[in-house]
C-alpha atoms as a printed R data frame, in Angstrom:
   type eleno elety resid chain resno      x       y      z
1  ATOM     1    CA   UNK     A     1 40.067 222.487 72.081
2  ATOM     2    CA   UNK     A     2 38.795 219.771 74.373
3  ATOM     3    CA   UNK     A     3 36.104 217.655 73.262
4  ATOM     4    CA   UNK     A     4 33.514 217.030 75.883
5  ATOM     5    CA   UNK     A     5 32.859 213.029 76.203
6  ATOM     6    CA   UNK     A     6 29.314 212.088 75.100
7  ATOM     7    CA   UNK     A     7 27.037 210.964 77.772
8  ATOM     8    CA   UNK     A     8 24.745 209.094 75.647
9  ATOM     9    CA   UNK     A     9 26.128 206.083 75.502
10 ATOM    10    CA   UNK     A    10 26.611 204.915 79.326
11 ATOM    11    CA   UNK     A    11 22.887 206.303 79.848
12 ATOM    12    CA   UNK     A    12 21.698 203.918 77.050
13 ATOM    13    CA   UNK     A    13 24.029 200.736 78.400
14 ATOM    14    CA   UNK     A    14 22.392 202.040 82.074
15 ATOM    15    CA   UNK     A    15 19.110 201.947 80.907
16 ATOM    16    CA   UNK     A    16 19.389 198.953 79.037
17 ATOM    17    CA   UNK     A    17 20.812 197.035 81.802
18 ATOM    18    CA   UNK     A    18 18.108 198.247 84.533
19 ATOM    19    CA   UNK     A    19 15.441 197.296 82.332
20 ATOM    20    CA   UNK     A    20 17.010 193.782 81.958
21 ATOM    21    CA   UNK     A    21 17.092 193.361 85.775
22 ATOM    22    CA   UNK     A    22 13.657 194.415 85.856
23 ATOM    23    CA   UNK     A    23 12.326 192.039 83.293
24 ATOM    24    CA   UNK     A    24 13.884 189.118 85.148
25 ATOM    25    CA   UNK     A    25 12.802 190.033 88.481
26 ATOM    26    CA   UNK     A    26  9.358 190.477 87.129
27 ATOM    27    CA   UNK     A    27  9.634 186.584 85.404
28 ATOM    28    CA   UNK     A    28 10.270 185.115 89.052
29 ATOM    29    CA   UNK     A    29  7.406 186.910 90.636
30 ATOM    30    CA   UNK     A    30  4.579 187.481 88.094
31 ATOM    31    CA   UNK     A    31  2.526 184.358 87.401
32 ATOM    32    CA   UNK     A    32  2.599 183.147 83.839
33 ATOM    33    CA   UNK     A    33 -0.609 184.341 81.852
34 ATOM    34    CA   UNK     A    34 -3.406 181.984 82.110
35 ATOM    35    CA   UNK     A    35 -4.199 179.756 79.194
36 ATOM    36    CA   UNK     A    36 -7.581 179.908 76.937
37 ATOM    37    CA   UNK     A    37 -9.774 177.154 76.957
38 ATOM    38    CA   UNK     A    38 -8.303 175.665 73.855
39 ATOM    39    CA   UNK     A    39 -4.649 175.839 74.390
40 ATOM    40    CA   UNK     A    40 -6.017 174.057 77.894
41 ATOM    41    CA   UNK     A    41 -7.571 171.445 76.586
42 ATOM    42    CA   UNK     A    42 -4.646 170.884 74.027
43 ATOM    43    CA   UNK     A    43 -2.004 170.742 77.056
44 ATOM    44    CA   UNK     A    44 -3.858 168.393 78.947
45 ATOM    45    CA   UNK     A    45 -4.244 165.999 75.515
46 ATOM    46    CA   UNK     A    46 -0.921 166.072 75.428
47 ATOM    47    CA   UNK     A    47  0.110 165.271 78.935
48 ATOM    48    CA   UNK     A    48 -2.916 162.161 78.591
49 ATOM    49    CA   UNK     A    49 -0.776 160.881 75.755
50 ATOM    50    CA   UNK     A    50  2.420 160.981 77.379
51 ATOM    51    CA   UNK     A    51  1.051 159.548 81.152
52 ATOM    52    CA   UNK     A    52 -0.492 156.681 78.999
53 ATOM    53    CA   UNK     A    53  2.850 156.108 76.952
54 ATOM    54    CA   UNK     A    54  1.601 156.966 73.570
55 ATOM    55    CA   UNK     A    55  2.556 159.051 70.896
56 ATOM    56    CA   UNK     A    56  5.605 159.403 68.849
57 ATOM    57    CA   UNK     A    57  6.943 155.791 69.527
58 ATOM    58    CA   UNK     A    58  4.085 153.102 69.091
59 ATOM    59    CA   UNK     A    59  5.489 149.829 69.209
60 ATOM    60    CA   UNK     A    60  3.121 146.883 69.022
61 ATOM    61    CA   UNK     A    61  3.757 143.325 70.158
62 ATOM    62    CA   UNK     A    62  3.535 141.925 66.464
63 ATOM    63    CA   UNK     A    63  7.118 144.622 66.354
64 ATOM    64    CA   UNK     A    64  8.671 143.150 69.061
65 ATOM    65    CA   UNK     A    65  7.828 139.219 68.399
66 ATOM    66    CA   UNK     A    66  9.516 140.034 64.499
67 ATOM    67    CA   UNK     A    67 12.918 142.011 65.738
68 ATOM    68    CA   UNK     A    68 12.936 139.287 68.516
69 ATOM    69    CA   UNK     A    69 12.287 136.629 65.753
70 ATOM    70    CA   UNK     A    70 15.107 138.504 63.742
71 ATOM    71    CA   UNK     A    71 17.743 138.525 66.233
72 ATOM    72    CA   UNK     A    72 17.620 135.300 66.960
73 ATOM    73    CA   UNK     A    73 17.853 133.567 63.620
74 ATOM    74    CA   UNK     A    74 21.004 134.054 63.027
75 ATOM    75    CA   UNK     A    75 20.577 135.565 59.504
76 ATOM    76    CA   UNK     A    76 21.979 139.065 58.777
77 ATOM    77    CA   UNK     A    77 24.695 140.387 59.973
């Protein structure tokens, strides 16, 4: 007796696969979400402290004069 092949498995890779198109044709032409008032006001904090070179790496001029004091005295390696 012939066994009939199941059908349930190309429908679910078919439907699986049009829903992926759809989801990233729908990222290129829906606009993002808009942002609350806090995350804007955290995003543009952030982008202040980057434009003004702050942030994670802070060096001073009292840094630089000691490593340049360092390197040139001829101690260490």
């Amino acid at each position: 007796m012939a066994r009939v092949p199941s059908k349930i498995l190309p429908l679910t890779a078919l439907a699986v696969l049009v829903y992926s198109v759809g989801h990233l044709a729908l990222s290129f032409i829906a606009s993002p979400a808009p942002l609350s008032a806090g995350q804007q006001l955290r995003h543009r904090g952030v982008t202040t402290l980057q434009a003004r070179g702050g942030g994670e790496y802070d060096v001073s001029d009292a840094d630089i004069d000691a490593f340049y004091k360092e390197t040139i005295s001829g101690s260490g390696g």
